[in-house]
C-alpha positions as CSV (number, residue, x, y, z in Angstrom):
1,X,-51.3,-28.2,67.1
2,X,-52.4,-24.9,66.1
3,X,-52.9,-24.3,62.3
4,X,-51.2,-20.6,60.9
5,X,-53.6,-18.7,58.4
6,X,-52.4,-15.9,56.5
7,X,-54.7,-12.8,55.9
8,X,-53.9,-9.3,54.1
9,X,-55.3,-5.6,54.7
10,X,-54.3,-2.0,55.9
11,X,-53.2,-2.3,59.1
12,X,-54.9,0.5,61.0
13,X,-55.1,1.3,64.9
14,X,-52.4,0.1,66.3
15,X,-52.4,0.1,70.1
16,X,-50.6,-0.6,73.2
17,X,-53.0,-3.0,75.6
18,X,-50.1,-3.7,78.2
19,X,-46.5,-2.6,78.6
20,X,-44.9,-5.2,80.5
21,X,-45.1,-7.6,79.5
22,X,-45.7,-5.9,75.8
23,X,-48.8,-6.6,74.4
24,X,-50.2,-4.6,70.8
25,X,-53.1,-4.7,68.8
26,X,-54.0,-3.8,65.6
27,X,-57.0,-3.6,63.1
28,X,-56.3,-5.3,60.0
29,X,-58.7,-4.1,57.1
30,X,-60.1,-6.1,54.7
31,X,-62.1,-4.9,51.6
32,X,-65.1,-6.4,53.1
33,X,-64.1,-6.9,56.6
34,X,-61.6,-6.4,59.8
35,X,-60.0,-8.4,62.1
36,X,-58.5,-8.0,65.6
37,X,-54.8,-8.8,65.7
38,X,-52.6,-8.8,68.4
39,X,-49.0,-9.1,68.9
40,X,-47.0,-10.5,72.1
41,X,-43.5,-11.0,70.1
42,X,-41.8,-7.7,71.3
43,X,-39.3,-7.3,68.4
44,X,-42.7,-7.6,65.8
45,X,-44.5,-5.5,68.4
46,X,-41.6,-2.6,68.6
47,X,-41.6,-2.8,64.9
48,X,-45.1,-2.4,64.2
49,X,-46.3,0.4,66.7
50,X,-43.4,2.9,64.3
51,X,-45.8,2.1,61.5
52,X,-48.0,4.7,60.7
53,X,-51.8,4.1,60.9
54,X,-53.8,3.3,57.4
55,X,-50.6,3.6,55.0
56,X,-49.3,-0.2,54.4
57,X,-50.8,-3.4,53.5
58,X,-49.4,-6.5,55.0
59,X,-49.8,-10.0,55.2
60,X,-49.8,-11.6,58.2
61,X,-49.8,-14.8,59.8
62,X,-51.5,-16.6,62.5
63,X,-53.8,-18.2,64.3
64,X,-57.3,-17.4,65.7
65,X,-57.5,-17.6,69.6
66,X,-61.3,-17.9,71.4
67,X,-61.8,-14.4,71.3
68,X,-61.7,-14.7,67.9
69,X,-58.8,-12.6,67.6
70,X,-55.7,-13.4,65.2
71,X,-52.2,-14.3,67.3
72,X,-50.1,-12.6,65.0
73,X,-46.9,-14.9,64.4
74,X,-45.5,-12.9,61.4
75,X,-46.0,-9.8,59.2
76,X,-44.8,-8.7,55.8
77,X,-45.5,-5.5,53.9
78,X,-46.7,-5.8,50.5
79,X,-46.3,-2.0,50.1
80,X,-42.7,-1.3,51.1
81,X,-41.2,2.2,51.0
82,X,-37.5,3.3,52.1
83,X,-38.9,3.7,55.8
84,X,-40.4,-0.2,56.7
85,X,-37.4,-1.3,55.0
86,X,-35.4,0.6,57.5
87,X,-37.5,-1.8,59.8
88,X,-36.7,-4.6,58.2
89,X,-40.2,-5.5,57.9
């Protein structure tokens, strides 16, 4: 059983590693460190690549794989405007 963690940053550099199928990752910052995220959920992942880069900070859950990198299961924004909300983020 895998155990879910939450963590909160920026997200920042969001990116497309494979189109089909879709596969994102992001850079979540932390005030003293950053983590690799990636996304395979493609609702989350369509959602996420409309955010722009280094404006909201979310919280997101997960869990680490080997590569150290969090499987992101869910995301909030803790900084919502009328535009993520339009998301329904």
């Amino acid at each position: 059983m895998e155990t879910f963690k939450t963590y909160v940053g920026m997200l920042d550099k969001v990116r497309v590693i494979k189109s089909s199928p879709l596969l994102i990752r992001f850079t979540l910052k932390a005030a003293s460190s950053s983590l690799n995220c990636i996304v395979a959920d493609k609702d989350l992942a369509n959602k996420i690549m409309l955010l722009p880069n280094g404006i909201y900070n979310v919280a997101v859950k997960g869990h680490l794989n080997k590569r150290k990198q969090l499987v992101v299961a869910s995301l909030s924004i803790l900084n919502p405007d009328r535009y993520s909300q339009q998301l329904r983020l």
